[in-house]
N, C-alpha and C positions, 0 to 999 in steps of 0.2 A: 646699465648694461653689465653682465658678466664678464669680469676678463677672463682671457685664457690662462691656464696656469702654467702654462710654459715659461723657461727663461725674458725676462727683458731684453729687452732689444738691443741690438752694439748701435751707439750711437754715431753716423757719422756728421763731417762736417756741413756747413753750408756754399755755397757757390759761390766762387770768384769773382768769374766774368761780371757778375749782376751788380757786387760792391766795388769792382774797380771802374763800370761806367759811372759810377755815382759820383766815382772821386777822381772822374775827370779824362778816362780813359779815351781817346778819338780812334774807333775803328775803322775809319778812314786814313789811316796815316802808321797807325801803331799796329801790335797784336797783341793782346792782352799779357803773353808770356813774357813781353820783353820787361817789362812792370820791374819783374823780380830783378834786370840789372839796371833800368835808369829811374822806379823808385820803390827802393827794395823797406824801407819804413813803412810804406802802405801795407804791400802785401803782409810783409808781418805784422803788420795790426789786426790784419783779418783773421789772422791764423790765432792769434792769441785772443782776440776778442771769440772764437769757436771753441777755444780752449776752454774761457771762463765759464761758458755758456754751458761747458760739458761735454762736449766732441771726446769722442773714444777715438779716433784717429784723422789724420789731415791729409787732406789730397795735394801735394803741389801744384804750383801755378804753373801747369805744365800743358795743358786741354788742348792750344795751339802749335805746341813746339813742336816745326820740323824745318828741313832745310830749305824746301822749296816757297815756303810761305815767309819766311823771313828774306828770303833773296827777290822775293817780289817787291816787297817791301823797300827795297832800293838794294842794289847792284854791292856785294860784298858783306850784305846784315844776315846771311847764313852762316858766316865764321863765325858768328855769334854762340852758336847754338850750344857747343859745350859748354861753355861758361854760363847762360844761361841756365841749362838743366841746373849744374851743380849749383849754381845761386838757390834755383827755386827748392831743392832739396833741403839747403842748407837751412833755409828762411823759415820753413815750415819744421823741421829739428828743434831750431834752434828754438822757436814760440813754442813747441811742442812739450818739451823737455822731457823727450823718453817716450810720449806718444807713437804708435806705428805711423810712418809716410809711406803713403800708398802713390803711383803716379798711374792719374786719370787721364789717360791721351783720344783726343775728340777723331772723329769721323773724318773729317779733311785732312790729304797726304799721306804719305807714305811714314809711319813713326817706328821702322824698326831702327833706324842709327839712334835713334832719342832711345828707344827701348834698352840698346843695350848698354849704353850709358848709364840710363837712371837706377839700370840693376847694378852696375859696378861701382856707383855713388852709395848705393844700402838703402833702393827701396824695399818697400814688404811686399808691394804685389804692384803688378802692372793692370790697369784698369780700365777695357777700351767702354767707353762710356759713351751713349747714346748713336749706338749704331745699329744699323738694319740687319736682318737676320744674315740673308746674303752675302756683306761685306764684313762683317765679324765670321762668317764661317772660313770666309779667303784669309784673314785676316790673321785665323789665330795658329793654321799652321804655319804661317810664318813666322811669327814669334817665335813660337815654340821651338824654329828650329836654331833661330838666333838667340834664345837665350836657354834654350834647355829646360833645366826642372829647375834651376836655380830660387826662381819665384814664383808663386801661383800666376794666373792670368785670372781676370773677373772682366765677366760680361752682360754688359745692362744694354739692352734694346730701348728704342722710343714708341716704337709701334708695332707691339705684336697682334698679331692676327691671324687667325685660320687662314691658310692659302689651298688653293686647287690643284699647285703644282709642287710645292713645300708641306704639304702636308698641316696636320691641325698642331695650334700652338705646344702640344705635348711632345708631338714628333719633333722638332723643331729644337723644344731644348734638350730633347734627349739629344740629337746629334751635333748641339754645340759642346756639348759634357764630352760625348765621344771623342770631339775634337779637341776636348785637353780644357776647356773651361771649369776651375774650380768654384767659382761661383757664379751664378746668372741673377739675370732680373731686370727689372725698368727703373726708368731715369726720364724725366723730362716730361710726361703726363701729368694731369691737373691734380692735386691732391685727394678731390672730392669725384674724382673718374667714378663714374657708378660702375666702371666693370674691374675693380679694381679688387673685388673678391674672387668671381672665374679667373679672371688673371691668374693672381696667387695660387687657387685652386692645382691649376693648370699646370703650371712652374714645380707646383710642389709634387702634383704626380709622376713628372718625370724626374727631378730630382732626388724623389724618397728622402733618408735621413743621412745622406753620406754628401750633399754637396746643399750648401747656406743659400737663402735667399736674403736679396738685397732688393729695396723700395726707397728710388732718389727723385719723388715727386715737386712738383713746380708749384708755386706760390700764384696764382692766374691773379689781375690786379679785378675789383671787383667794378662788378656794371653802373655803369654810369649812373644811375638811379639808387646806389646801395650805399651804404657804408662802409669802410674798411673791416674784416672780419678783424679779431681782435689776435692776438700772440697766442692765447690760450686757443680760440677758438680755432685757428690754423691747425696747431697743435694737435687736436684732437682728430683731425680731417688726416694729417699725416700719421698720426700713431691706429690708425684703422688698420693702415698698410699691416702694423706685426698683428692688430688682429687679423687680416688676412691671409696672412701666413707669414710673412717676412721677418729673415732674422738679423737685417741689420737697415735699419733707414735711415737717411739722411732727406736735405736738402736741395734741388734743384734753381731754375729761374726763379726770382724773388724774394727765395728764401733769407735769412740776415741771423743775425748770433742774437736778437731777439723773440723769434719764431723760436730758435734750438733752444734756449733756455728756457721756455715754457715747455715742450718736448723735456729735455731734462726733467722737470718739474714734475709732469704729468709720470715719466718713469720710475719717478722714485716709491710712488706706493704702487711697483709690480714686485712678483718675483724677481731675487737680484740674478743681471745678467751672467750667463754662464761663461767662466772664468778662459772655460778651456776650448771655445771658438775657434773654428777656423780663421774667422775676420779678425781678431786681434792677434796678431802675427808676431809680436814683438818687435824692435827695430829693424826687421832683415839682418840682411848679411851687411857685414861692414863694408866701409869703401876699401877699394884696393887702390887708390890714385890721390 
């Protein structure tokens, strides 16, 4: 196959949640964010093993954190929450070393008090990730009014699709860009989605060349009757995504720093990535706290 001769792709990391069930997480009892204050050596293993593997930047272990979900959790575990952000900031800095921290805040809860924390800790972007069209469009002026221009905002859906009432997937990302989204895209679809070139297509004509595409597809465990595909061969399923237009891809569900280091692998004989991306942000703004 031809590659494109566009830039290589910005590498992101791989998924949390999927390596801190592995290492024992109970979501039943716990939430994955809290990881980063009662076992903060984990998380930064993860971050550092995405480092090696070649991650151009780190999501904090931040996906879950808000106040409402920690006080479920038991009566007083929402006082937590600042110290948690700043922990999980710090974990991913610190494995990073001078890498951009991006904070990826999930679907469930309210995350603007996290939001405006994580920006005054010195992230580089706020990242709501794996959200529906509807609820990211509510979503981002809110942000935006809480934290200003200070940080970009990036927006990855799990399920786009033509609607009858929202219009076709073009319209769509055009009026999450209107609404202040500096980058869009998907998150959390199978790597090998056969529509994951209209997709892209689709993204990329309402974006044009003034706002990046991002592809955070999932690892799906293979059919009972198969084999495990191999790291390379994952690889190859994921990097279709920047042949489909994407200009930054990562990792979703099952993803691990063994998949991204074949990714790595497979990136180094492209075009080298363009320096001057929107998605590599530098550290943000500093903490002020």
């Amino acid at each position: 196959m031809t590659e494109p001769t566009r830039p290589a792709p910005i590498l992101f990391d791989g998924p949390m949640g999927t390596r801190l069930l592995a290492r024992g997480l109970d979501l039943r009892v716990e939430e994955a964010c809290e990881w980063s204050l009662d076992h903060p050596e984990e998380v930064e293993a993860i971050h550092r093993a995405d480092c090696l593997a070649g991650a151009s930047l780190l999501r904090a272990n931040v996906f879950t954190a808000h106040r409402d979900g920690l006080e479920r959790r038991g009566q007083g575990r929402g006082a937590r929450l600042p110290r948690l952000l700043t922990q999980a900031v710090d974990l991913a800095r610190r494995a990073g070393e001078g890498l951009p921290v991006v904070a990826a805040l999930g679907p469930v809860g309210s995350h603007e008090e996290a939001a405006v924390h994580l920006v005054d800790h010195g992230v580089a972007a706020i990242w709501l990730e794996t959200y529906t069209f509807l609820h990211a469009l509510d979503q981002l002026p809110r942000l935006k009014r809480r934290i200003g221009q200070q940080v970009p905002i990036w927006v990855t859906l799990f399920n786009w699709r033509d609607d009858p009432e929202q219009g076709p997937i073009t319209a769509q990302a055009a009026r999450l860009i209107e609404a202040g989204a500096a980058a869009i895209g998907v998150n959390c679809v199978s790597c090998d989605d056969p529509q994951r070139i209209p997709l892209m297509t689709a993204l990329r004509a309402a974006a044009g060349t003034r706002v990046p595409l991002i592809a955070s597809p999932s690892i799906p465990p293979p059919p009972p009757d198969r084999p495990a595909p191999t790291p390379l061969e994952v690889a190859e399923q994921v990097l279709d995504w920047w042949r489909a237009g994407a200009d930054g891809i990562g990792l979703c569900c099952g993803g691990n720093a063994t998949h991204l280091a074949a990714l790595h692998t497979l990136c180094a004989n492209l075009p080298p990535r363009d320096p001057h991306s929107p998605l590599l942000l530098g550290d943000g703004p500093r903490p002020t706290t």
